[in-house]
C-alpha positions as CSV (number, residue, x, y, z in Angstrom):
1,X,-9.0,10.0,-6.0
2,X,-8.4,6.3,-6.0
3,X,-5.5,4.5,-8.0
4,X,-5.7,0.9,-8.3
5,X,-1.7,-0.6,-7.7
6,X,-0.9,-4.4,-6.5
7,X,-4.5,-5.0,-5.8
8,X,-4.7,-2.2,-3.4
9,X,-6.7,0.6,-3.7
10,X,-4.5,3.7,-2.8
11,X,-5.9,7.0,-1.9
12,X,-4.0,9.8,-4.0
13,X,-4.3,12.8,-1.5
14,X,-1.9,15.2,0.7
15,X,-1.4,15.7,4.1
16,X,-4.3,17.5,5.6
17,X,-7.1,15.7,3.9
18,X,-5.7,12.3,5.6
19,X,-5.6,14.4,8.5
20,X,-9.5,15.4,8.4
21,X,-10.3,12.2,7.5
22,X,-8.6,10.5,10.7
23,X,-10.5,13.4,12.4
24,X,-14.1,12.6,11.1
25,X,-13.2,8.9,11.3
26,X,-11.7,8.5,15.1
27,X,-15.2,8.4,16.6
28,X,-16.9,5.8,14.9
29,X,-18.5,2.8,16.3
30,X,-15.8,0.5,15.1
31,X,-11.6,0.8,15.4
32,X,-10.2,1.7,11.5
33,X,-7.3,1.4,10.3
34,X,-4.7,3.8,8.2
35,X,-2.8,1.7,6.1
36,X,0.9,3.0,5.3
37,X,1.9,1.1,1.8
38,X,5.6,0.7,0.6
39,X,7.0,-1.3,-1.8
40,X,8.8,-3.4,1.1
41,X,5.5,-4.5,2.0
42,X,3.4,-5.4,-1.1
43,X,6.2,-7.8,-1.6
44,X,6.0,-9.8,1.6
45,X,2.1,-9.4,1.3
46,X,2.6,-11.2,-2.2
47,X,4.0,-14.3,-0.2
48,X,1.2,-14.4,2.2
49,X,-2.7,-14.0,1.1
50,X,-4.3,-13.8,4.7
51,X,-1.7,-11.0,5.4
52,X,-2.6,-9.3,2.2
53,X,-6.2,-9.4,2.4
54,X,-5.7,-7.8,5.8
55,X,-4.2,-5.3,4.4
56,X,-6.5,-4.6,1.3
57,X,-9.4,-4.3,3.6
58,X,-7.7,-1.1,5.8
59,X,-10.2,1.9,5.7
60,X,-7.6,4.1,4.2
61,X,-4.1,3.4,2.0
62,X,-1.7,5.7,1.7
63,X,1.6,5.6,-0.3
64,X,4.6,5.9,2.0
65,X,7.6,5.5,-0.7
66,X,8.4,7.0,-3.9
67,X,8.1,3.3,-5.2
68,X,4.5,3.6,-5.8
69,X,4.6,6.7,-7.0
70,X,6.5,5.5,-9.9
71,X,4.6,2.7,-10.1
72,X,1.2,5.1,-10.5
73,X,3.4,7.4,-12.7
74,X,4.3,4.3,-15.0
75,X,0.0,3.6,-15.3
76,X,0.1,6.8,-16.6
77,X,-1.8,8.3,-12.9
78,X,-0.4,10.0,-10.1
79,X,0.1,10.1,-6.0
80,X,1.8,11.5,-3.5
81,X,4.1,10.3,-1.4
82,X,2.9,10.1,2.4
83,X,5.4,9.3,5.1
84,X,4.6,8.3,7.9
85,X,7.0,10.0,10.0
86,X,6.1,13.1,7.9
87,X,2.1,12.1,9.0
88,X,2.7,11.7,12.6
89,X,4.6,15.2,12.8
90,X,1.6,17.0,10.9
91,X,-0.9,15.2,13.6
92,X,1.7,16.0,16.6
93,X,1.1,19.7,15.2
94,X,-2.2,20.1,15.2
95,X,-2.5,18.9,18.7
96,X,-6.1,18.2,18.7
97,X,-5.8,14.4,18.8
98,X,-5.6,12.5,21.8
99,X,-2.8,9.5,21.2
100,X,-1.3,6.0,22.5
101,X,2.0,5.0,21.3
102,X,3.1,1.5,21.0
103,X,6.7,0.2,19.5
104,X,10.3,0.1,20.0
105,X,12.8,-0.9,22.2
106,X,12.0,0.4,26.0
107,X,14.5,3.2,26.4
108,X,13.5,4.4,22.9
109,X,10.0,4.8,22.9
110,X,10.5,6.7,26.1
111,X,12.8,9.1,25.0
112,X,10.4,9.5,21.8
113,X,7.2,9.9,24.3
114,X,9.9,12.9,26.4
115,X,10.4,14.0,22.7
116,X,6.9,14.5,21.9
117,X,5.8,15.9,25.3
118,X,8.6,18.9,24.8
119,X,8.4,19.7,21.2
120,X,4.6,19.4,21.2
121,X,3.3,20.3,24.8
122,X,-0.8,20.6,23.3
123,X,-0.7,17.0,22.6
124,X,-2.6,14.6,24.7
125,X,-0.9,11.8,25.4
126,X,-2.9,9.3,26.7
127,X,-0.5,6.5,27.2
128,X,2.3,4.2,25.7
129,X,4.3,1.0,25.9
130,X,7.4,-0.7,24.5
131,X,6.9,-3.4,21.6
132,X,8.2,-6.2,22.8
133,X,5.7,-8.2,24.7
134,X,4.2,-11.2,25.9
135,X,0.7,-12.4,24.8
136,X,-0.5,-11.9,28.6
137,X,1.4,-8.3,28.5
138,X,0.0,-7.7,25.1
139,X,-3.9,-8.1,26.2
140,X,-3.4,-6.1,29.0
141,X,-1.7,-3.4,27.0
142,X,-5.1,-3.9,24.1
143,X,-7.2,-3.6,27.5
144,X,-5.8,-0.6,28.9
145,X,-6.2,1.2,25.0
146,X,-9.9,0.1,25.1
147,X,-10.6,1.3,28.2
148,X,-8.1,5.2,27.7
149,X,-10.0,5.2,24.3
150,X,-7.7,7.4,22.0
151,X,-8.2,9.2,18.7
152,X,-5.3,7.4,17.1
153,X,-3.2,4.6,18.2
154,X,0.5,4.5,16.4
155,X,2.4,1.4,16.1
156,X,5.8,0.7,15.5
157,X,6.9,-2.6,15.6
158,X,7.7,-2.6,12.0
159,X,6.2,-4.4,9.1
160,X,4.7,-7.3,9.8
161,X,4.4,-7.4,13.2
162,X,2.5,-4.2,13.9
163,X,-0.3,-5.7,11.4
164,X,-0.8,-8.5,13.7
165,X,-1.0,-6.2,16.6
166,X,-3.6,-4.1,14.5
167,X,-5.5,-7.2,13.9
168,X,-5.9,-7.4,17.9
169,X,-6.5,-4.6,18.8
170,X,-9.2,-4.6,16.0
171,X,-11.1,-7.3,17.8
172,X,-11.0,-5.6,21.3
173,X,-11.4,-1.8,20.9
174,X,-14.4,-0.4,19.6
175,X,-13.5,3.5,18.4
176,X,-10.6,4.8,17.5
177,X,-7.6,4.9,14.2
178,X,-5.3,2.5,14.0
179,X,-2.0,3.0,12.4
180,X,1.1,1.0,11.6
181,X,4.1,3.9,11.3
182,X,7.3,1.6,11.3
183,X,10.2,3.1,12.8
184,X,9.1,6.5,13.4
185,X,9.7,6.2,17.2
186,X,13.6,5.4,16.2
187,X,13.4,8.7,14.5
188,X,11.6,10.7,17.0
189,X,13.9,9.6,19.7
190,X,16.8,10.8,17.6
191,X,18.3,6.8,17.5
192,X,18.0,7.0,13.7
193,X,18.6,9.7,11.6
194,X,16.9,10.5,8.4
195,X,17.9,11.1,5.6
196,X,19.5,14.5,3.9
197,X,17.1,16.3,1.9
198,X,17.5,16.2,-1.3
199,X,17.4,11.9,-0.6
200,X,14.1,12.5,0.5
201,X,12.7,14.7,-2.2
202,X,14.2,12.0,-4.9
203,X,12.8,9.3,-3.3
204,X,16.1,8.1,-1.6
205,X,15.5,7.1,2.2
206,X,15.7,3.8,1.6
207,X,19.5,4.0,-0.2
208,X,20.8,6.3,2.7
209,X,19.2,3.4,5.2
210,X,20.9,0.7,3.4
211,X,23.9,2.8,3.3
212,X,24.3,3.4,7.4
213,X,22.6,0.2,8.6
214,X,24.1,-2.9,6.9
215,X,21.6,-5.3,8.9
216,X,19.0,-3.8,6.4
217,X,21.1,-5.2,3.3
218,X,18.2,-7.8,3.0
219,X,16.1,-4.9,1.9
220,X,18.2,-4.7,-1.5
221,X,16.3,-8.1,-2.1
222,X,12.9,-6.8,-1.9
223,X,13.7,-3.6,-4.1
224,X,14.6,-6.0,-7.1
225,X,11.7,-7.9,-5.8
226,X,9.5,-5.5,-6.4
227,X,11.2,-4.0,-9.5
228,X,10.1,-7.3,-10.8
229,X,6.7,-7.2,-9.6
230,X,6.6,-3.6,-10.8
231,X,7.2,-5.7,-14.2
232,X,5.2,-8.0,-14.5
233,X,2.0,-6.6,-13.6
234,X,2.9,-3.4,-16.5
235,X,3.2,-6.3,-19.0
């Protein structure tokens, strides 16, 4: 089922039937693109309209924050949340996905990459790289992807940036599933913790981020900024 939030169309669904879907999808003729929605980013989409349509026209959105969920709860529908950390470790499980991994700081994403290699030896790997690049090291990097051709290719540079690196790698590789996951390297590579629990099951992640990572107290401004959205478009 489809619920209609922000002016995105967002799949209501649960783990395993995004899981068959990337399965059915990752040999088309075309690259496609799994679409991780929070709240953080519908609000900095709402400031730019060529980043927004981008993100409208992804093959698949999924809700990734308890923020839409109230928001489809408060249209009187209902979906579930799908993390993407909580995604990546169902696909990592299932080992029958071959995978590139792009994002994060050098020492992280290969301590993530050793983390995935030990704790999920049936996965095929197929490569990965840092995501901090130059626009020579960056068309290589979309070149060597083309050419390894991988189920699924995970990015996380974090919101925007991993959407412009989509939009590349869009225009080069011709098979495959995209998808922007954030900071779920930082997680895998034990650098960042997640949260307790019970923070999780109420929705809380964000809070306990806020909480132990002061840089991110510029996030407080898009929750109200979204609350507000939230607002306006019930009214």
């Amino acid at each position: 089922m489809i619920v209609s939030l922000f002016d995105y169309s967002i799949a209501h669904t649960d783990y395993d039937t995004v899981y068959k879907w990337i399965r059915e999808n990752c040999s088309s003729d075309r690259l496609k693109r799994v679409l991780t929605l929070n709240p953080k980013s519908v609000v900095m989409a709402e400031h730019n309209l060529e980043l927004k349509q981008w993100l409208q026209a992804s093959d698949l959105i999924i809700p990734d924050g308890k923020g839409l969920v109230l928001a489809a709860y408060l249209k009187s529908q209902a979906l579930n949340t799908i993390t993407g950390i909580d995604l990546l470790q169902y696909i990592l499980k299932k080992s029958e996905l071959s995978l590139f991994c792009v994002g994060s700081p050098p020492s992280i994403i290969q301590v993530a990459v050793s983390h995935i290699k030990k704790s999920y030896p049936k996965a095929t790997l197929l490569g990965y790289h840092h995501g901090f690049m130059s626009k020579k090291e960056q068309d290589a990097l979309i070149q060597s992807i083309n050419e390894a051709k991988p189920d699924l290719i995970l990015v996380g540079m974090g919101f925007p940036t991993q959407e412009y690196f989509l939009q590349d790698l869009t225009r080069h590789c011709s098979t495959g599933i995209g998808i922007g996951l954030g900071g779920v390297f930082d997680i895998l590579s034990g650098y960042r913790s997640r949260a307790p629990m019970w923070m999780q099951h109420y929705g809380l992640e964000w809070l306990y981020r806020g909480l132990i990572e002061p840089r991110r107290v510029l996030d407080w401004g898009y929750f109200v900024e979204y609350l507000a959205l939230l607002l306006k478009r019930l009214t």
